[in-house]
C-alpha positions as CSV (number, residue, x, y, z in Angstrom):
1,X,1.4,23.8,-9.7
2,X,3.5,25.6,-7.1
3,X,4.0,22.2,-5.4
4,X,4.2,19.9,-8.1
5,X,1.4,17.9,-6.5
6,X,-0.1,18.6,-9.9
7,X,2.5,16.5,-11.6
8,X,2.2,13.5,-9.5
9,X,-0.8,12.1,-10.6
10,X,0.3,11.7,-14.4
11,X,3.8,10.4,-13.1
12,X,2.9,7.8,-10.5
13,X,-0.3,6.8,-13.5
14,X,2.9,6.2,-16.0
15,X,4.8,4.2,-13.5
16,X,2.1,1.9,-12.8
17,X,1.1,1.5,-16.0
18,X,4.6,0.4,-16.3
19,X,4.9,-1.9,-13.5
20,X,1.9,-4.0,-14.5
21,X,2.9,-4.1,-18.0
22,X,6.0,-5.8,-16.7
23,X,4.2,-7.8,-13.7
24,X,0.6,-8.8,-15.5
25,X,0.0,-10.6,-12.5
26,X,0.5,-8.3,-9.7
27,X,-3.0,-6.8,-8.1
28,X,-2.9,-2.9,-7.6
29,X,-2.5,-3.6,-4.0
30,X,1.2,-4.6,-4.4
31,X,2.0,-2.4,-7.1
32,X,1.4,0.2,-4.3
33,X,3.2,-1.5,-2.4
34,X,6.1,-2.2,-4.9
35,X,6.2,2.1,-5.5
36,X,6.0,2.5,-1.4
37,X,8.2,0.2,-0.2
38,X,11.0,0.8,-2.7
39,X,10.6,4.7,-2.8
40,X,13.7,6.5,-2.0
41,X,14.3,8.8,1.7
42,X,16.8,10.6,0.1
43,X,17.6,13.1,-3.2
44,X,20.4,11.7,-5.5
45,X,23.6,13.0,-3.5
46,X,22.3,11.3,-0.3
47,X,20.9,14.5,1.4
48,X,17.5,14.9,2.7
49,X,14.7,15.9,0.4
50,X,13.6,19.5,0.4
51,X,10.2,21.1,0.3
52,X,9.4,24.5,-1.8
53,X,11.2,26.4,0.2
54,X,14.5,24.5,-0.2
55,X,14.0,23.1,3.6
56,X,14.5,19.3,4.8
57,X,11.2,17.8,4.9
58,X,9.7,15.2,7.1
59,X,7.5,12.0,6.3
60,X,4.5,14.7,7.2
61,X,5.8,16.1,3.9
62,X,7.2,13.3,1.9
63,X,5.0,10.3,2.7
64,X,7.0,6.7,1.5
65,X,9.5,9.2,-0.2
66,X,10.5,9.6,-3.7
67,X,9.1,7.3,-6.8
68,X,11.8,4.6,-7.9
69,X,10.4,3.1,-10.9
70,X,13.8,0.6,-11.3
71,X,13.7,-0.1,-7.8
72,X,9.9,-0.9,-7.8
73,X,10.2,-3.1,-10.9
74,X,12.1,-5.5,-8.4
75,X,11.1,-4.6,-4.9
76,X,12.4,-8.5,-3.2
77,X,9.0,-8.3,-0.9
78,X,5.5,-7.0,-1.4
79,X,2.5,-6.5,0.9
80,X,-0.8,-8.0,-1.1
81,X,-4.4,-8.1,-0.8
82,X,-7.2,-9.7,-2.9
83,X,-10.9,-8.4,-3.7
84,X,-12.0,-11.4,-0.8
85,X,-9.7,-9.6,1.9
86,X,-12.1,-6.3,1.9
87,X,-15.0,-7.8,2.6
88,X,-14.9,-8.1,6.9
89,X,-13.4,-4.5,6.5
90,X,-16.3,-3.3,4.6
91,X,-19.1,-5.5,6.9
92,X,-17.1,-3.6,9.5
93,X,-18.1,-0.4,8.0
94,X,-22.1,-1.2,7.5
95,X,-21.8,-1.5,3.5
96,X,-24.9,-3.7,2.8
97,X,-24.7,-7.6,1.7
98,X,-25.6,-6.2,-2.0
99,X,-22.9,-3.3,-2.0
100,X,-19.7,-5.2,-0.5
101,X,-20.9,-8.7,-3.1
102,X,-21.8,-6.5,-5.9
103,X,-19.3,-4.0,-6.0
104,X,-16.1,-5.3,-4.7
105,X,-16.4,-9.4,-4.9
106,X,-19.1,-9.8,-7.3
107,X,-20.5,-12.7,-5.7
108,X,-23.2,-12.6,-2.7
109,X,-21.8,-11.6,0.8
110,X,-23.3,-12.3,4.5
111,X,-21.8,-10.1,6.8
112,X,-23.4,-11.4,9.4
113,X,-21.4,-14.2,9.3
114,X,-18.2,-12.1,8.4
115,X,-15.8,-11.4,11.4
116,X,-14.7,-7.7,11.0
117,X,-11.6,-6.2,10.9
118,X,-10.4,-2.8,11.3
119,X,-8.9,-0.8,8.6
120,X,-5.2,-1.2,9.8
121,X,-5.3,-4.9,9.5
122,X,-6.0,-4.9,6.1
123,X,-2.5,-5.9,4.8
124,X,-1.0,-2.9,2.9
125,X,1.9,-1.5,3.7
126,X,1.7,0.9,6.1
127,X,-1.0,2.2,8.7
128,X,-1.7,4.8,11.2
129,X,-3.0,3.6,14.9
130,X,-4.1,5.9,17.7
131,X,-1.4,6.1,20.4
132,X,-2.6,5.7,24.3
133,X,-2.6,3.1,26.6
134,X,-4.2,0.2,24.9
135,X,-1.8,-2.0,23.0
136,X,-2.1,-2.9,19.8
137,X,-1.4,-5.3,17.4
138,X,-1.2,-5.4,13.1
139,X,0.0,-8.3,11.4
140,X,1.3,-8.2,7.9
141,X,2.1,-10.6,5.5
142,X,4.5,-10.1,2.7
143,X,4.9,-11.8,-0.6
144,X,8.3,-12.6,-2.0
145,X,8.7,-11.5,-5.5
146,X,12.2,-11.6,-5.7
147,X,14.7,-13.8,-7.3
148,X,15.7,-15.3,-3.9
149,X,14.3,-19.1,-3.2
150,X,11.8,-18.2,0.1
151,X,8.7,-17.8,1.5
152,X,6.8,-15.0,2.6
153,X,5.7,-14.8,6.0
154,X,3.8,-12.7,9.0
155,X,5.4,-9.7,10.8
156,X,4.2,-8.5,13.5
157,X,4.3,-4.1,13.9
C-alpha cells in the first residue's frame, strides 16, 4: 500500500482488458508487449520518475516504465508468441509429453523430437542473459500492427 504495488494489479487488469477489447485478435503475449514497449521513461514534465522517497529511480525500480494505455492501443511494432512457440522451451525444462500437450497446446507433444530452446529466445520483449565471456545471441521478431504498409522482421540483441 506504501508502494502502490498494491494498485498495480487492478490498473494493468483494466488496461488489458481494454487493449483486447479494442484488438480481439492480439494474444496476451503482445498485449504485454504493446503495455512494455510503449510504457513511458519519464513523468509528465519530462523529468525522471521518482520512487517513495521522491528520489530518481532506475529500471531496477521502474521496469519498462510507466503504463500508457493510448500509446499501447497503437504501439507501430509488437513482439508475439503463439501456444506452439512454448513447447521446445517447456521440453527444455523436463515438463512431460502429457503436461506441455495437455496444458499449453492441447494436442499430443514429443519432446524428444523437439529442439529446445532457452528461455531468452522465446520472443517477448525483453530478457536478461548472464554476462562473461561467452557470446551470445537472441533473435526477436516483431509484428507490425501499425498503420504503416511493412513487414515485420528479425533483430538481432
Amino acid at each position: 500500500m506504501i508502494l502502490g504495488t498494491s494498485m498495480s494489479f487492478p490498473h494493468l487488469s483494466g488496461v488489458v482488458a481494454l487493449l483486447k477489447s479494442a484488438h480481439p485478435d492480439w494474444s496476451l503475449v503482445a498485449i504485454k508487449s504493446a503495455i512494455m514497449t510503449t510504457a513511458d521513461q519519464v513523468n509528465r514534465r519530462g523529468k525522471p520518475i521518482n520512487d517513495q522517497r521522491l528520489l530518481p529511480t532506475d529500471v531496477f525500480a521502474t521496469g519498462a516504465g510507466h503504463v500508457n494505455p493510448t500509446k499501447a492501443n497503437d504501439p507501430g511494432l509488437i513482439y508475439d508468441l503463439r501456444p506452439d512457440d512454448y513447447i521446445p522451451y517447456l521440453c527444455e525444462l523436463n515438463f512431460s509429453n502429457a503436461q506441455v500437450g495437455g496444458a499449453v497446446v492441447h494436442h499430443r507433444v514429443d519432446c524428444k523430437r523437439e529442439s529446445s530452446i532457452h528461455e531468452a529466445q522465446l520472443n517477448h520483449p525483453s530478457f536478461s542473459i548472464k554476462l562473461g565471456s561467452t557470446p551470445q545471441k537472441y533473435t526477436r521478431t516483431v509484428t507490425n500492427v501499425g498503420g504503416a504498409k511493412s513487414v515485420g522482421g528479425e533483430h538481432l540483441f
